[in-house]
N, C-alpha and C positions, 0 to 999 in steps of 0.2 A: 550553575550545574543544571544539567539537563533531566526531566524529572518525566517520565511514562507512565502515563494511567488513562484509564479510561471514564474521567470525568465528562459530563456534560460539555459538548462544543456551541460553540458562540457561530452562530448562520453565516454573520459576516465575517469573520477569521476565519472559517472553512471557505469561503469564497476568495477569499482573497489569498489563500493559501492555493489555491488551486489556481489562482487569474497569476500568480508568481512566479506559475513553475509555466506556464502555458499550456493550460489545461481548458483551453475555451470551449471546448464541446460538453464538458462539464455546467459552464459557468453562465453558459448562455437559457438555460432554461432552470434557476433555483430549485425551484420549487420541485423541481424533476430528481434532483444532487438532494433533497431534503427528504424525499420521498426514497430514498436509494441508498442513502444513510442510515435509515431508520428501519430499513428490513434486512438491515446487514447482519450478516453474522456476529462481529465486532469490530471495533472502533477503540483505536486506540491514540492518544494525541502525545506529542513529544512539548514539553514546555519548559520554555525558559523563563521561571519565575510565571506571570499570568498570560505570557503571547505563543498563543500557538506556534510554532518553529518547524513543526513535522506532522505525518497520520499516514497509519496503516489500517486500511479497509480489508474486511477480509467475510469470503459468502463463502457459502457451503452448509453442507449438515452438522458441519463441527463430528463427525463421527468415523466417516470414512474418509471425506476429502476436504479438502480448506485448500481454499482457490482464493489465491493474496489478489487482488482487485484493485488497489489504490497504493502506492507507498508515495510521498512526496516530502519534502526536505526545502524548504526556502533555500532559496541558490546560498545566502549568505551564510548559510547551518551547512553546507553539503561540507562532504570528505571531513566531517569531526565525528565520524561513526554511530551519528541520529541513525540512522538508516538501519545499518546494521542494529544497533539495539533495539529499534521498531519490531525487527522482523524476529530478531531471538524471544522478545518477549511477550509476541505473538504467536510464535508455533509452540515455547513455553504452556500455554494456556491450554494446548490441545496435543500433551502430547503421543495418544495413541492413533492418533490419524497418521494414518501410510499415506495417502498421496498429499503434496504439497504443492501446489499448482500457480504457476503466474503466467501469464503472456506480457509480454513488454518490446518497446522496441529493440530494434537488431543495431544496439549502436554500439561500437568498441568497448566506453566506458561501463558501457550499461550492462553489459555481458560480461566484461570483467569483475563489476560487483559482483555481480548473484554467484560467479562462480567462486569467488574468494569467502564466499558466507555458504555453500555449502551445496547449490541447485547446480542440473547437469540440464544442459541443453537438450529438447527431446532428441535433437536429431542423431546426440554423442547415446541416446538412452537407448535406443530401438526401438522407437518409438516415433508416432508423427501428430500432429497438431495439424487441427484445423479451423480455418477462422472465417467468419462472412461479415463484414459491416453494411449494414442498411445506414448508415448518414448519408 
């Protein structure tokens, strides 16, 4: 059984949780992902039994908005609803924040989770998003 809390993470189980999902922009500079972790807002890990399996990142004020940052899921854990229980048990934690905010990619799957768990595309919201990456 799959167990959610936010116990202390292990450097290398967060790295290698993210080198899994292919998250290298992450994984190429530690110390940078350790630093990034640590002024998170929270940090919640999904465990099966002691091996990390899942983590939901999440920044903001915790007051008015909570901007989900990270969710990942070991490919072999996907579609057994880690995922979704990450993210219930994290807006759980906060729940008078009005805005709920994530950017992610625009991939069929991917946009079918979020809307099956509850998020509206800004574009269906009226509403628009905007994004710059400096890498």
């Amino acid at each position: 059984m799959i167990k959610i809390d936010n116990r202390a993470l292990d450097t290398e189980a967060v790295l290698a949780l993210y080198q899994a999902v292919g998250w290298v922009m992450y994984t190429r500079d530690p110390a940078k992902l350790k630093r990034a972790l640590a002024q998170s807002l929270m940090i919640l890990g999904a465990f099966d039994g002691d091996r990390l399996v899942g983590l939901i990142r999440a920044v903001g004020d915790g007051e008015t908005i909570l901007f989900i940052q990270d969710l990942l899921v070991l490919p072999s854990y996907q579609r057994q609803g880690i995922g979704r229980q990450l993210v219930n048990t994290l807006v759980n934690q906060f729940p008078e924040v009005r805005q709920r905010v994530l950017l992610t990619d625009d991939q069929p799957d991917t946009r079918a989770f979020y809307e099956k768990i509850g998020f509206v595309s800004s574009d269906q919201f009226g509403v628009v998003a905007f994004y710059q990456d400096l890498s």
